[in-house]
FILO-266002 format. One record per residue: residue in one letter; x, y, z of N, C-alpha, C in turn. Coordinates in Angstrom, 3 decimals. Layout:
> r|n_east|n_north|n_up|ca_east|ca_north|ca_up|c_east|c_north|c_up
> a|X|Y|Z|X|Y|Z|X|Y|Z .
...
This chain:
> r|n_east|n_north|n_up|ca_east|ca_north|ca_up|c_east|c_north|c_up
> x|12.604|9.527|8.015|11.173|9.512|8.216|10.876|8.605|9.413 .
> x|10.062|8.769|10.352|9.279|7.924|11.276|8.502|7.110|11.114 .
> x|8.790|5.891|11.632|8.019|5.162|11.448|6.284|5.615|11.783 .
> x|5.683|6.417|12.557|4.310|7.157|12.329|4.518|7.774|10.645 .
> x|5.247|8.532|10.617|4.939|9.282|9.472|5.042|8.049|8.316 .
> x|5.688|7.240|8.277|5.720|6.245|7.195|3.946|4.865|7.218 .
> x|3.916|4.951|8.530|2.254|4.431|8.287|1.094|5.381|8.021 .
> x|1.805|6.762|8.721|0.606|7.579|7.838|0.612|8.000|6.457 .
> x|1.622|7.804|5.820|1.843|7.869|4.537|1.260|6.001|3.653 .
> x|1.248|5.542|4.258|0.984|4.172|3.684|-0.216|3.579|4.161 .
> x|-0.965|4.448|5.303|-1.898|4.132|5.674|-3.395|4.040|4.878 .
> x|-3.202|5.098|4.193|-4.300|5.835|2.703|-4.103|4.776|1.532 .
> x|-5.793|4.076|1.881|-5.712|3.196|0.602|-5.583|3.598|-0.548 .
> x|-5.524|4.952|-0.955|-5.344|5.571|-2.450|-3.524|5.355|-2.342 .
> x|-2.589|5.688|-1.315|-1.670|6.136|-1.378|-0.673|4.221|-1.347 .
> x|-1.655|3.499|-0.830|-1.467|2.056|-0.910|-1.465|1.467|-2.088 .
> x|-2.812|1.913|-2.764|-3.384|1.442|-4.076|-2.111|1.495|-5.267 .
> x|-1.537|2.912|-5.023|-0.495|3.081|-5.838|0.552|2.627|-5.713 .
> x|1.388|1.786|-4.539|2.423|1.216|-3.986|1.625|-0.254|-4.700 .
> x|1.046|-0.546|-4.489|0.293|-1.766|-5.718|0.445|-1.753|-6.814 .
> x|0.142|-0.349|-7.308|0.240|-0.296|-9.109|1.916|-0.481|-8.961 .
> x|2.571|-0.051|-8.190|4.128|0.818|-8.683|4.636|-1.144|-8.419 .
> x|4.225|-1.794|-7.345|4.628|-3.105|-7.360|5.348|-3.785|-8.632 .
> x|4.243|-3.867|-9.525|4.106|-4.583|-10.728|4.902|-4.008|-11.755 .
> x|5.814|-2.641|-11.688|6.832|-2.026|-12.488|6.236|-0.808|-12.249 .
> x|7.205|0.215|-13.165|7.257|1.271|-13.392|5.799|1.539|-13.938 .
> x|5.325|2.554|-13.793|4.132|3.315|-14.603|4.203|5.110|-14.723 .
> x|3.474|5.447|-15.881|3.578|6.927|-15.839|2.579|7.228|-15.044 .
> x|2.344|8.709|-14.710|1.616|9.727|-13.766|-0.155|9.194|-14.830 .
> x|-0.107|9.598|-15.628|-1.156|8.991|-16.377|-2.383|7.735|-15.604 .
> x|-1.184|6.904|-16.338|-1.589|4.774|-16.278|-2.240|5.056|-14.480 .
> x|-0.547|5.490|-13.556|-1.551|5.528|-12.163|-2.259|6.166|-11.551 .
> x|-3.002|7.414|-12.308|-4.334|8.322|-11.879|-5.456|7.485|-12.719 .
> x|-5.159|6.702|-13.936|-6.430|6.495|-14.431|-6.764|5.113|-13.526 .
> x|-5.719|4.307|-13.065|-5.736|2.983|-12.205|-6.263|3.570|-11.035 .
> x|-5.979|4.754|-9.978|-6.772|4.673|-9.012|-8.058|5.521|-8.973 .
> x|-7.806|6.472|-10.560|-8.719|6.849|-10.184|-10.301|6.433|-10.765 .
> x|-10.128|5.156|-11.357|-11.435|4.127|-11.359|-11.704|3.455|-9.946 .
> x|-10.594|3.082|-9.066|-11.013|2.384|-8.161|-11.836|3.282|-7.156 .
> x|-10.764|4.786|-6.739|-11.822|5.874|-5.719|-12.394|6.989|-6.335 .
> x|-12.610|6.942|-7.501|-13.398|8.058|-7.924|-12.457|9.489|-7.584 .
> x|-11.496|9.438|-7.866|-10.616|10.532|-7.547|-9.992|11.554|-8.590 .
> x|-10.016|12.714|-8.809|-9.442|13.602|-10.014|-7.844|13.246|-10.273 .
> x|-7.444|13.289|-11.058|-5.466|12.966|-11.731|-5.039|14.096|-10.809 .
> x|-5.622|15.680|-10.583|-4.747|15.935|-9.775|-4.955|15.720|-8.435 .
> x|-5.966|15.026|-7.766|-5.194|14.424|-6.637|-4.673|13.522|-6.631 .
> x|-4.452|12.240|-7.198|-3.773|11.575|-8.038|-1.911|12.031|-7.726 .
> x|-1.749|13.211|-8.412|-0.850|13.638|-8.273|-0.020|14.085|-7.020 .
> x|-1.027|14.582|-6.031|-0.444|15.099|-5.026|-0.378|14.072|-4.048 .
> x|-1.281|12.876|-4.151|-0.541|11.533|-3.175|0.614|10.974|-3.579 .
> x|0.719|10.964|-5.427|2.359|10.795|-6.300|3.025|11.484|-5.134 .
> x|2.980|12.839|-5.339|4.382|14.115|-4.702|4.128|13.544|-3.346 .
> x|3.497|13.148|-2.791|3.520|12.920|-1.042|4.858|11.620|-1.129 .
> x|3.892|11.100|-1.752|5.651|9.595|-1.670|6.212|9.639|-2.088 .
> x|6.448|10.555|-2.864|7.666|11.084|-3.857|8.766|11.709|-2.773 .
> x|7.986|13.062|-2.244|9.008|14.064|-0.752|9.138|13.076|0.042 .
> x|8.621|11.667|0.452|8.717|10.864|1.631|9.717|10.047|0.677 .
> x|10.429|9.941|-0.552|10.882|8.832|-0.686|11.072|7.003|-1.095 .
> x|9.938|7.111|-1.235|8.842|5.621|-1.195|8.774|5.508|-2.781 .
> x|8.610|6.378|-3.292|8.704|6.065|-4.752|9.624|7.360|-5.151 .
> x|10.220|6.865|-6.414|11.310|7.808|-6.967|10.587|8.194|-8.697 .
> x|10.675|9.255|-9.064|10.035|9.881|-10.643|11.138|10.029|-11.282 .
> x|11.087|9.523|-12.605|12.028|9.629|-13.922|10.997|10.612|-14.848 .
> x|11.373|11.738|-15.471|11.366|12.627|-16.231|11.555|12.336|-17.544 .
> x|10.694|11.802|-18.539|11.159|11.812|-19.894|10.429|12.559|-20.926 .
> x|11.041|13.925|-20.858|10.413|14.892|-22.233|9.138|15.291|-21.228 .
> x|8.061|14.624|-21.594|6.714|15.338|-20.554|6.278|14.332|-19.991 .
> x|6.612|13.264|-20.066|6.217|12.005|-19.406|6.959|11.681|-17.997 .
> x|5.855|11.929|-16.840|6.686|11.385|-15.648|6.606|9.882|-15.378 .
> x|7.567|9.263|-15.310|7.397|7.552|-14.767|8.127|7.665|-13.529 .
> x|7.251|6.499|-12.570|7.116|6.338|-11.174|7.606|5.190|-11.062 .
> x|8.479|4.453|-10.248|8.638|3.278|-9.806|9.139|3.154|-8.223 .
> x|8.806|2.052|-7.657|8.828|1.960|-6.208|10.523|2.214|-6.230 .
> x|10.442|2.863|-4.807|11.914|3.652|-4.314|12.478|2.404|-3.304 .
> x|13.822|2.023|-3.490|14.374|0.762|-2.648|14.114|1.006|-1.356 .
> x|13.841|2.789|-0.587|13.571|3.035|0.579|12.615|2.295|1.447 .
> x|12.022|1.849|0.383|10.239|1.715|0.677|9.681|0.297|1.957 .
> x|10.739|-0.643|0.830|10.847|-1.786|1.711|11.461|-1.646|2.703 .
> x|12.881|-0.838|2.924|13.943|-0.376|4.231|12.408|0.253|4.812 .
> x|11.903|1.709|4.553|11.200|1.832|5.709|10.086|0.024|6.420 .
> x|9.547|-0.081|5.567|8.546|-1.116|6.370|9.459|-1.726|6.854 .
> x|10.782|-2.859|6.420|11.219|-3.460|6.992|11.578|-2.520|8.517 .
> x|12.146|-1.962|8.817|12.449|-0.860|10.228|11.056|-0.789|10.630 .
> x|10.034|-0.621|10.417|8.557|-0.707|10.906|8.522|-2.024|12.034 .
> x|8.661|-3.042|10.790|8.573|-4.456|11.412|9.267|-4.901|12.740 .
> x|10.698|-4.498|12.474|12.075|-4.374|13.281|11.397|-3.654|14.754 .
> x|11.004|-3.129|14.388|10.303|-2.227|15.929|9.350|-2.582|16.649 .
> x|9.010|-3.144|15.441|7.420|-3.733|16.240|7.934|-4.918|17.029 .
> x|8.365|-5.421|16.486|9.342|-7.021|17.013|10.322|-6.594|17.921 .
> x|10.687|-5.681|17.803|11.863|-5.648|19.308|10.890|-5.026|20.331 .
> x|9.517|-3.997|20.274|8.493|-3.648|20.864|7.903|-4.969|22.395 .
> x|7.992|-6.206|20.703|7.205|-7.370|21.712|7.970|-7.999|22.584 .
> x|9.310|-8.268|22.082|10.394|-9.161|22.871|10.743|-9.116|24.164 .
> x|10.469|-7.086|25.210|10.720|-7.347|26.408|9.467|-7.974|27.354 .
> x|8.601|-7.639|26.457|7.056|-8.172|27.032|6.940|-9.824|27.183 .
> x|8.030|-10.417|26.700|7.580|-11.880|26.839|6.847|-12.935|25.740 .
> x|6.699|-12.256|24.797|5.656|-12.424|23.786|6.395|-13.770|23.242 .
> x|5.703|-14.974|22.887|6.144|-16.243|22.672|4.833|-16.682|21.349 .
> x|4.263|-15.806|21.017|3.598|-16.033|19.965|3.921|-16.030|18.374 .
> x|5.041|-15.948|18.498|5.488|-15.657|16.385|6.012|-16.054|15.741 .
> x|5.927|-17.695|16.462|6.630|-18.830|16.323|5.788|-19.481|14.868 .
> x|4.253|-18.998|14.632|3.863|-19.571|13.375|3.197|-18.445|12.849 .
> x|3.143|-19.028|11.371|2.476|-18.024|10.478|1.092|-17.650|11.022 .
> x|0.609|-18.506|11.334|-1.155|-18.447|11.903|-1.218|-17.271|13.206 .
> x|-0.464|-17.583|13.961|0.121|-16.464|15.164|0.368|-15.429|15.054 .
> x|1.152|-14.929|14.035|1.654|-14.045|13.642|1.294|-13.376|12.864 .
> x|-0.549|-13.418|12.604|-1.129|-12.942|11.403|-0.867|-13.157|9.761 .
> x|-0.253|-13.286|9.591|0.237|-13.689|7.960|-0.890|-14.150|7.252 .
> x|-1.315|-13.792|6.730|-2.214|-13.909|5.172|-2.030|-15.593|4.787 .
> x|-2.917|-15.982|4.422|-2.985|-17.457|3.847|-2.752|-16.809|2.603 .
> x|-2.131|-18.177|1.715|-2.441|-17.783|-0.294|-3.704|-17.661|-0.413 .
> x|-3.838|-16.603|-1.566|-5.002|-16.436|-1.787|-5.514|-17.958|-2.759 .
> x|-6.996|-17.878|-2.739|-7.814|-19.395|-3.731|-7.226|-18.314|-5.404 .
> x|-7.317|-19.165|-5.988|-6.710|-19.321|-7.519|-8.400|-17.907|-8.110 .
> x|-9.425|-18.144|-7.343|-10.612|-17.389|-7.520|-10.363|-15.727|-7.395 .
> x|-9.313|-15.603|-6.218|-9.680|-14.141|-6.030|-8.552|-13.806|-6.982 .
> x|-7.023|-13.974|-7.584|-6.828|-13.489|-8.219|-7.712|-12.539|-9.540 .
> x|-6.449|-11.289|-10.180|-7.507|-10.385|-10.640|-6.594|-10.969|-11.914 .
> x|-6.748|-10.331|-13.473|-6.224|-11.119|-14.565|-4.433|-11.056|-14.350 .
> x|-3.674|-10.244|-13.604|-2.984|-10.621|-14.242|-1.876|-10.728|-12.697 .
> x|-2.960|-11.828|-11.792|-2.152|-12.302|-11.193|-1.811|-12.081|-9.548 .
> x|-2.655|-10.896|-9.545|-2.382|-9.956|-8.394|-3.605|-10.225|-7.416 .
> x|-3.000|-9.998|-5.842|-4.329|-9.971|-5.033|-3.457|-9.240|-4.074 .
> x|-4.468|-8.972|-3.277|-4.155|-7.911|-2.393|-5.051|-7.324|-0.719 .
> x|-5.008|-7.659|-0.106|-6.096|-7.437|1.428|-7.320|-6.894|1.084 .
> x|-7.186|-5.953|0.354|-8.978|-5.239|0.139|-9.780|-6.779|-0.322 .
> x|-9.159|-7.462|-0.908|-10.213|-8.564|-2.302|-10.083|-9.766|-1.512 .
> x|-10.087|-9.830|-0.279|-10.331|-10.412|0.781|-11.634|-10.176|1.041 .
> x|-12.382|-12.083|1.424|-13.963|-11.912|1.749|-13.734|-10.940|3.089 .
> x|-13.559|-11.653|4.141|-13.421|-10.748|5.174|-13.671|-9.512|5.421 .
> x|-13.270|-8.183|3.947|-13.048|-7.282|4.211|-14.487|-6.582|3.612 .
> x|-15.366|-5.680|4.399|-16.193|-5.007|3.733|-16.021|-3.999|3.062 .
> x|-16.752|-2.850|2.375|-16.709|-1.788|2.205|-17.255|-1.072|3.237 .
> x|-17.146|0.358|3.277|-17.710|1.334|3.909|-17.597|2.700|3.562 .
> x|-18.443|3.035|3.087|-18.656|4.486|2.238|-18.289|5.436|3.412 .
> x|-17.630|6.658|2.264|-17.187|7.757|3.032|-17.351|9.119|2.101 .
> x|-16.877|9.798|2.295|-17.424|10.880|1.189|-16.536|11.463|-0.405 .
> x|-15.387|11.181|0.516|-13.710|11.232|-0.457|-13.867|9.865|-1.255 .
> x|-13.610|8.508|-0.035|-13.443|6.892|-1.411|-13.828|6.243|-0.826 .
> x|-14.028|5.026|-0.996|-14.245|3.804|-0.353|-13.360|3.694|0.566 .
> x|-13.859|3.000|1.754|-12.547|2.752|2.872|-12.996|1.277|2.798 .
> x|-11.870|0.145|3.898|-11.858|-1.139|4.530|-12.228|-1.111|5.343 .
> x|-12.735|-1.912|5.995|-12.702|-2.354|7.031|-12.701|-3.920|7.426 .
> x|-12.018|-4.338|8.711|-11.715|-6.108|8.631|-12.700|-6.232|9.616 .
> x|-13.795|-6.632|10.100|-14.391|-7.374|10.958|-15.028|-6.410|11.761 .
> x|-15.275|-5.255|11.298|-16.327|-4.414|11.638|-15.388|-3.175|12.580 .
> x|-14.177|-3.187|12.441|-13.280|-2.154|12.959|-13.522|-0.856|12.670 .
């Protein structure tokens, strides 16, 4: 897979949302249509067909039990981003780039305040003040600073 095709696959906060749920362990097809589909207002079967998108890409792998499908993140997942990163960073290196010497430089996320955690522990870029909403017709999208 390409690194384009792997940010356009990870780019879709529904298709993100679920690389979130799958984070925290395994879940069935169920648990993660009813998890995203409170957050975007979305039907189980599309639900499903962002499942099968990272499923054919690899990113997450499905176990089959009787009628129950369970999902858990695919070891690929991190190899692709990590190779993302890898590129981006050898991208900057002939340019001269002397900036990524600190976390602050280099964009990196501060810890989140003990506040934005959600109950059981988790935070994540959307639940960032920073970040607004912005209605669309499909789900909610992000946006950071008016992008």
């Amino acid at each position: 897979m390409t690194h384009a095709a792997t940010l356009a696959l990870l780019g879709s906060p529904i298709r993100w949302r679920i690389v979130e749920v799958l984070a925290s362990g395994p879940a069935t097809a169920g648990e993660i249509a009813d998890e995203i589909g409170s957050s975007f207002r979305i039907a189980r079967e599309s639900a499903s067909k962002h499942l099968q998108l990272l499923a054919r890409a690899g990113l997450i792998e499905c176990e089959r039990d009787m009628s129950t499908r369970l999902y858990r993140l695919s070891p690929r997942l991190i190899g692709a981003l990590q190779a993302l990163v890898d590129r981006l960073v050898a991208l900057r290196e002939p340019a001269g780039y002397d900036d990524l010497g600190t976390e602050a430089s280099a964009g990196l996320e501060p810890a989140p305040h003990p506040d934005e955690l959600d109950g059981d522990g988790c935070w994540c870029i959307r639940k960032a003040q920073e970040l607004a909403p912005v209605s669309t017709r499909a789900s909610p999208m992000y946006t950071l600073g008016g992008w």
